[in-house]
C-alpha positions as CSV (number, residue, x, y, z in Angstrom):
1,X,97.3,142.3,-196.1
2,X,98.8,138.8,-196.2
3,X,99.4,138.1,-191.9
4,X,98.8,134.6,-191.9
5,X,103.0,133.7,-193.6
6,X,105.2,133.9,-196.2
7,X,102.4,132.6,-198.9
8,X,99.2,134.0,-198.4
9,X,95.9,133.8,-196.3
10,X,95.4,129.5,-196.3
11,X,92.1,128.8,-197.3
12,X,89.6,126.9,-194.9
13,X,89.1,123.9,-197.2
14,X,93.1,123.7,-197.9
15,X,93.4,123.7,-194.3
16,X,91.1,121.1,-193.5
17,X,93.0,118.7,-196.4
18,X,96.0,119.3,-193.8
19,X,94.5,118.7,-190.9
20,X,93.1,115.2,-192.4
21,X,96.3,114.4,-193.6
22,X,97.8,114.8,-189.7
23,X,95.1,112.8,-188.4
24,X,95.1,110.0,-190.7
25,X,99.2,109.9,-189.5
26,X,101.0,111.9,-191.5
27,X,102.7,114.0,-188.8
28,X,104.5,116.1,-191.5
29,X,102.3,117.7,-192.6
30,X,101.6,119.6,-189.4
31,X,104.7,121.6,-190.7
32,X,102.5,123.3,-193.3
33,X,100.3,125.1,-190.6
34,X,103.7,125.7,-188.8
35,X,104.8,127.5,-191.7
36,X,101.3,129.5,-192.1
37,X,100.6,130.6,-188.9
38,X,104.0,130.4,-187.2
39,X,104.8,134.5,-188.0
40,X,101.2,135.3,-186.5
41,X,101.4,133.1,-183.5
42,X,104.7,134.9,-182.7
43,X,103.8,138.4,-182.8
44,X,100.9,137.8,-180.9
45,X,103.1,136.1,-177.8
46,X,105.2,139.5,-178.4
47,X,102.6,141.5,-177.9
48,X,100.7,139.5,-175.0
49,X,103.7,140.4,-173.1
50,X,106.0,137.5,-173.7
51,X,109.0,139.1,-175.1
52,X,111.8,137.2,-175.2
53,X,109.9,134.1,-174.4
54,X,107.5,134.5,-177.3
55,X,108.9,131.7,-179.1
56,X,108.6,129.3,-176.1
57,X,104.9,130.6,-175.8
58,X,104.5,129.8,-179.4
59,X,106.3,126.3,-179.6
60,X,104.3,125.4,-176.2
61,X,100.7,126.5,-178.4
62,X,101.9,124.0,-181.1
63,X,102.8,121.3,-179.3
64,X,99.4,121.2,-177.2
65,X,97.5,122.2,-180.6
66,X,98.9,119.0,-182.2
67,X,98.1,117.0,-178.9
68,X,94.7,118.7,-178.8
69,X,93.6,118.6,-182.4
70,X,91.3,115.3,-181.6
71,X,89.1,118.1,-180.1
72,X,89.3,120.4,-182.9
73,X,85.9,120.7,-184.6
74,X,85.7,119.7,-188.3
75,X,84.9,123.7,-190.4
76,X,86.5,125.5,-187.8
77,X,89.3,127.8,-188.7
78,X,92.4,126.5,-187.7
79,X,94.2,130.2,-187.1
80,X,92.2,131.5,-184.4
81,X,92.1,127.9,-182.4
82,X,95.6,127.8,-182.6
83,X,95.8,131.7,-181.1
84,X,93.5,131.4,-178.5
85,X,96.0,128.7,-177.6
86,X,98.6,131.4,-177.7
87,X,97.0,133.7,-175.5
88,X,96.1,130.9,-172.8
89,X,100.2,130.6,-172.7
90,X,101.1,134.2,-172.5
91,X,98.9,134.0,-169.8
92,X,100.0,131.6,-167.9
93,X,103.6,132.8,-168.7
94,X,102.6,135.8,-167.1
95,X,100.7,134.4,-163.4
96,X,102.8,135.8,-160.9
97,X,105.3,137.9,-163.2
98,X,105.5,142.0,-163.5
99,X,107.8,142.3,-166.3
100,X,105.7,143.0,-168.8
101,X,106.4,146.7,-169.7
102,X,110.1,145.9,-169.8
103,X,109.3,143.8,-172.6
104,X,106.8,146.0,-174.5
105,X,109.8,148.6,-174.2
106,X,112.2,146.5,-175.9
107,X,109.2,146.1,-178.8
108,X,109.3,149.5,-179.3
109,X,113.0,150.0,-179.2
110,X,112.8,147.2,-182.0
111,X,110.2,148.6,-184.2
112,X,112.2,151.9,-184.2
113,X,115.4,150.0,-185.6
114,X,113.1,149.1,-188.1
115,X,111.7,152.0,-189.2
116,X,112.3,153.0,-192.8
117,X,112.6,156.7,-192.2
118,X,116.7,157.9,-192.3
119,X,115.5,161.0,-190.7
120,X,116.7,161.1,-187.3
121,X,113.9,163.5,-185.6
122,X,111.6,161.1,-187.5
123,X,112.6,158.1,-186.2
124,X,112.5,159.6,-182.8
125,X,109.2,161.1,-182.7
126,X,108.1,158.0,-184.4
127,X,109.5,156.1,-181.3
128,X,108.0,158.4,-179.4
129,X,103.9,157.9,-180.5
130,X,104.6,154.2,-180.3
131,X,106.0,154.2,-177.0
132,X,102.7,156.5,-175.8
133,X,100.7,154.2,-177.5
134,X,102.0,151.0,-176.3
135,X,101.6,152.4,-172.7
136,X,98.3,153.4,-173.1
137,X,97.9,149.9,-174.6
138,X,99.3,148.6,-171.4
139,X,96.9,150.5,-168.6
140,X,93.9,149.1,-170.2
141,X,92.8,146.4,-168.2
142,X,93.8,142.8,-170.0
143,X,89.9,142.3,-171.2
144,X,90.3,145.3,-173.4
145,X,94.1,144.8,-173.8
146,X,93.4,141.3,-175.6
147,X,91.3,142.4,-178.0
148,X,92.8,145.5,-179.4
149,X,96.0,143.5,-179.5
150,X,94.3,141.0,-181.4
151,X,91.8,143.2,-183.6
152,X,94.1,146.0,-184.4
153,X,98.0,144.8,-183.6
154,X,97.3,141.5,-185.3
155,X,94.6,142.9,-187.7
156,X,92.1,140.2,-187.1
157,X,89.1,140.2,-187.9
158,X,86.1,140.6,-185.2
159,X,85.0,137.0,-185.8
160,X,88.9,135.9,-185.6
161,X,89.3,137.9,-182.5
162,X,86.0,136.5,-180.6
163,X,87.3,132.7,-181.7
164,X,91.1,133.4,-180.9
165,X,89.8,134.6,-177.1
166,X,87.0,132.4,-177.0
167,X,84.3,135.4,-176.1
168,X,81.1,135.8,-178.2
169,X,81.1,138.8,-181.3
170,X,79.1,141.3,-179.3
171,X,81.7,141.4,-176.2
172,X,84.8,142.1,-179.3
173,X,82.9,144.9,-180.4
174,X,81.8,146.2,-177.0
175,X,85.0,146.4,-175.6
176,X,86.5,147.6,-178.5
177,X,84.3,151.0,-177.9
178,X,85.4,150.9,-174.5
179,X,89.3,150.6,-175.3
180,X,89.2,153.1,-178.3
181,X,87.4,155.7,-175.8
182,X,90.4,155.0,-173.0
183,X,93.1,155.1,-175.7
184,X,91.0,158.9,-177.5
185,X,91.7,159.8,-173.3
186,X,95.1,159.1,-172.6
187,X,96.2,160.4,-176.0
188,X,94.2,163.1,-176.7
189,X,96.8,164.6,-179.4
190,X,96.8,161.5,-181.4
């Protein structure tokens, strides 16, 4: 499944030829990884909780990306950088604020306008699961919340998800046990 933009996954060594050509000065072509990981960057700042102000969160991420990419190693993928950069601004978005669930409730509200089913009960009990699941979601603490976001929300791999929250491999898959046990016991008919 294609979750990196509009054209497909961009490859590592076509990403690096973009990243040279910002470097060397050619600011313009910072537009192209815009373009690719733009959607992704988004709907991760969604579901971190920033809601309405995802797309502050994500213009903030590019704008310190660009200023930071002096620092960005040479081979690295360029995607999870950039969302680890994400998450450090839903977090700080977030210091100090409770207003999280309201915005995971207008996701959910969202997702059901979306839904492709014209059946009415459908839709609602469709509404419903995500609305339990989301909550469940929610109550884990943010360790675990993070990285089911990331792994299973985002559909990122368990390297992209260790790189994107700057934790080692191991820890992903660890607490990826531990969230999937909390989510199996807080929605046991799931």
């Amino acid at each position: 499944m294609d979750t990196s933009g509009e054209g497909g996954p961009i490859e590592t060594a076509d990403e690096a030829m973009v990243l040279a050509r910002v470097r060397a000065g050619e600011t313009a072509a910072f537009a192209e990884l815009v373009t690719r990981h733009a959607p992704m960057a988004r709907r991760l700042a969604v579901l971190s909780g920033a809601g309405s102000d995802a797309d502050d969160v994500v213009q903030e991420a590019f704008v310190k990306a660009y200023r930071a990419l002096s620092s960005f190693r040479d081979g690295a993928s360029f995607r999870p950088w950039l969302l680890r950069i994400v998450v450090h601004e839903s977090r700080n978005l977030h210091r100090g604020r409770s207003r999280r669930s309201d915005r995971e409730r207008r996701v959910v509200r969202d997702d059901a306008r979306l839904a492709t089913g014209s059946d009415p009960a459908e839709v609602a009990v469709g509404e419903e699961r995500r609305a339990a699941l989301l909550g469940a979601i929610r109550a884990l603490p943010q360790e675990l919340r993070e990285v089911v976001t990331c792994r299973y929300l985002l559909e990122l791999s368990e390297t992209e998800t260790a790189a994107t929250l700057g934790i080692p491999n191991g820890t992903v898959k660890s607490r990826l046990r531990r969230s999937l046990t909390r989510l199996r016991e807080a929605l046991p008919d799931a």
